[in-house]
C-alpha positions as CSV (number, residue, x, y, z in Angstrom):
1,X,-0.6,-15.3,17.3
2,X,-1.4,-17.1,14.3
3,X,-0.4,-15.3,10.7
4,X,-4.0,-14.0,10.1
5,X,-3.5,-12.0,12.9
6,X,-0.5,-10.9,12.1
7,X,-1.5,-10.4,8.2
8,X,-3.9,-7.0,8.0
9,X,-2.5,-4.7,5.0
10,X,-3.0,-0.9,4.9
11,X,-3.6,1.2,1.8
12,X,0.3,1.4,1.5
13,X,0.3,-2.5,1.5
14,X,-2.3,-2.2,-0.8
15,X,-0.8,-0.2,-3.4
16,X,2.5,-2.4,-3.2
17,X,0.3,-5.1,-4.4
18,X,-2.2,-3.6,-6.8
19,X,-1.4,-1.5,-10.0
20,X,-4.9,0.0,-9.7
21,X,-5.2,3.5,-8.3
22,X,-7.9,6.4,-8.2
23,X,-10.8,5.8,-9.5
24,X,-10.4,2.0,-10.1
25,X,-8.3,1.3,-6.9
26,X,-11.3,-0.5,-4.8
27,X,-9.9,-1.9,-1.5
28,X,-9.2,0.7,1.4
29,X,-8.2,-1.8,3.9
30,X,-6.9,-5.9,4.2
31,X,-8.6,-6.9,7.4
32,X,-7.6,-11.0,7.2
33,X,-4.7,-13.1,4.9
34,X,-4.8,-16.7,5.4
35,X,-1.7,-17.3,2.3
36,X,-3.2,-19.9,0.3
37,X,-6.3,-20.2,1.9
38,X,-8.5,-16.8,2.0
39,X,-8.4,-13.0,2.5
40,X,-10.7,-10.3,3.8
41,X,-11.1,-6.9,2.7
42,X,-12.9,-3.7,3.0
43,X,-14.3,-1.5,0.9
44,X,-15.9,1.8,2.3
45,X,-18.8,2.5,0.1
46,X,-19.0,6.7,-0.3
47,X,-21.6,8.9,-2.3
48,X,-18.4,10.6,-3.8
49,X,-17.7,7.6,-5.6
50,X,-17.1,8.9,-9.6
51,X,-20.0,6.7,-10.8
52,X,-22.7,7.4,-8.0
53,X,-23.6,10.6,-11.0
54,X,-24.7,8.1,-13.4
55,X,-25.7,5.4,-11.8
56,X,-28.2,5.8,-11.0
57,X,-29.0,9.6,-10.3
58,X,-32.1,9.4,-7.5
59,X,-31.1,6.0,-6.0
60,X,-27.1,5.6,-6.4
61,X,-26.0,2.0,-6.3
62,X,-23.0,0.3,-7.1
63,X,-22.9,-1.2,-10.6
64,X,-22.3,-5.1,-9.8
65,X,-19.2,-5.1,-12.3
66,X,-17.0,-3.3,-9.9
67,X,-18.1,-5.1,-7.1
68,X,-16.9,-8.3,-9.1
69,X,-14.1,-6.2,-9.9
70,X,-13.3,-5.4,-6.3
71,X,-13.4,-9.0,-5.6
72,X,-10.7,-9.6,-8.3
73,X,-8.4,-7.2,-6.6
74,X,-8.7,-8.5,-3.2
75,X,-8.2,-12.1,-5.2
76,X,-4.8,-11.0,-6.9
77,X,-3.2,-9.6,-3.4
78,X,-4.7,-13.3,-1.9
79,X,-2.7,-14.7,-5.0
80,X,0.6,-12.5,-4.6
81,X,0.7,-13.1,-0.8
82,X,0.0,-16.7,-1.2
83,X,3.2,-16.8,-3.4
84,X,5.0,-14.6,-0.7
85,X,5.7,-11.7,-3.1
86,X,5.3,-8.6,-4.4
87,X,4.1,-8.2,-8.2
88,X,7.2,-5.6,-10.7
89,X,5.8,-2.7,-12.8
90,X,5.8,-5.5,-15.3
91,X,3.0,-8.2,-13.6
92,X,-0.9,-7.4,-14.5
93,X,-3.3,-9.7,-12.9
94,X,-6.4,-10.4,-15.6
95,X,-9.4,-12.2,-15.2
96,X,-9.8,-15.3,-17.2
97,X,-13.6,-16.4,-16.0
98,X,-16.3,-15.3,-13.9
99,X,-18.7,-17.8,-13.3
100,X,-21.7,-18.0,-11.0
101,X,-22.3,-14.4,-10.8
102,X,-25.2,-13.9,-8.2
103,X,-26.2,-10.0,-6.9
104,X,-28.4,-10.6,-3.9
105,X,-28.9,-6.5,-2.4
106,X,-28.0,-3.3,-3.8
107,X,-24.7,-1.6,-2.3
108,X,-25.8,2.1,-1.8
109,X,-23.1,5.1,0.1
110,X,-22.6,4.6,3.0
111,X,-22.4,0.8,2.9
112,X,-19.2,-0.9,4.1
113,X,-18.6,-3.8,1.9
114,X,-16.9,-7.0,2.8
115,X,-15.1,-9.0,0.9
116,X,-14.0,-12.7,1.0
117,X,-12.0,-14.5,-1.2
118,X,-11.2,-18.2,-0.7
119,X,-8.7,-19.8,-3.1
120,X,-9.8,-23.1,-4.6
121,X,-7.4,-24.4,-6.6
122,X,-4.5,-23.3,-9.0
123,X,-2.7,-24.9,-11.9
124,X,-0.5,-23.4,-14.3
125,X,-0.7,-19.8,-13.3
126,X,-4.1,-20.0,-13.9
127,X,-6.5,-19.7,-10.4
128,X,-10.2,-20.0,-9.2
129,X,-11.5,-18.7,-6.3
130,X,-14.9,-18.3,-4.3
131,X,-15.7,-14.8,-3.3
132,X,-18.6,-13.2,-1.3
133,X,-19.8,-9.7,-1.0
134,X,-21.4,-8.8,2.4
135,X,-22.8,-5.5,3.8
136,X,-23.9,-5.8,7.2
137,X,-23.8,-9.6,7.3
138,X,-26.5,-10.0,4.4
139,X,-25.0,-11.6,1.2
140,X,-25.1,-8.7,-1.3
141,X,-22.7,-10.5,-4.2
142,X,-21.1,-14.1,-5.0
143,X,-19.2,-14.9,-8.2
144,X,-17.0,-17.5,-8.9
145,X,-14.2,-15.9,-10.6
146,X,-10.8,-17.3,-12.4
147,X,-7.7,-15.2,-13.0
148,X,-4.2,-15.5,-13.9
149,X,-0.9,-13.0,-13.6
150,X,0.9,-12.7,-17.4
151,X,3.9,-10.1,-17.9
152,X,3.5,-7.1,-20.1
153,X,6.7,-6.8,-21.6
C-alpha cells in the first residue's frame, strides 16, 4: 500500500492537528495525505451550520470566507504532516496571502465539500499552496492561498 492509503485522518486526528473547534473547526474527515505533495478533505455541508440564520435566510449558502478558511485548515494539517509532526498548544497556523480567489457555485446544506490542497513551494516557514473546492465534481472554489506557523508565546 502506498502512504496515501495508509494516511486518512479521523476527527480525532483532526483535532490533534487543528486548534479550531466548534463553530470554526471545518474539516470532519482527512480522506487523502500525500506529505509534501497534497491532501484531501471533507467537509459535510449541514443546514445547522451557525451561519445558515444569516446568510442568507430563504436561500442558505456558505459565505466563500469560510470555504477559503476551510481550505487553510486542511492546508496547515498538509503542512504539519508534511513536517511529520504534531503542532504544541503554543503553534497557530496564520494566513499570510490569499491570492486568486475564484467562487464558481454556491455551497448550500446538504452539500459535501471537497477539498484539495496541493503544496507548491515553501521557504522560510512561509508556504503557498493550490487549493480547489468541489461539490459533486463541479469546481465550486479555487484560491491560492499562503500561510506560515509562528509561536504564541
Amino acid at each position: 500500500m502506498s502512504e496515501t492509503e495508509l494516511s486518512p485522518m479521523d476527527i480525532h486526528q483532526i483535532l490533534e492537528h487543528l486548534p479550531h473547534r466548534y463553530p470554526f473547526l471545518l474539516i470532519d474527515r482527512v480522506l487523502e495525505v500525500e506529505p509534501g505533495k497534497r491532501i484531501l478533505v471533507l467537509k459535510n455541508v449541514s443546514i445547522n451550520e451557525p451561519f445558515f440564520p444569516g446568510h442568507f435566510p430563504h436561500y442558505p449558502v456558505m459565505p466563500g470566507v469560510l470555504i477559503v478558511e476551510a481550505m487553510a485548515q486542511a492546508a496547515a494539517i498538509l503542512s504539519f504532516k508534511s513536517q511529520q509532526r504534531t503542532p504544541d498548544d503554543n503553534s497557530l497556523y496564520y494566513f499570510v496571502g490569499i491570492d486568486a480567489t475564484r467562487f464558481k457555485r454556491p455551497v448550500t446544506p446538504g452539500d459535501q465539500l471537497h477539498l484539495e490542497v496541493q503544496l507548491i513551494g515553501g521557504k522560510r516557514g512561509l508556504y503557498k499552496f493550490a487549493a480547489q473546492a468541489k461539490v459533486d465534481g463541479q469546481l465550486a472554489a479555487e484560491s491560492e492561498i499562503m500561510c506560515t506557523e509562528r509561536s504564541i508565546t
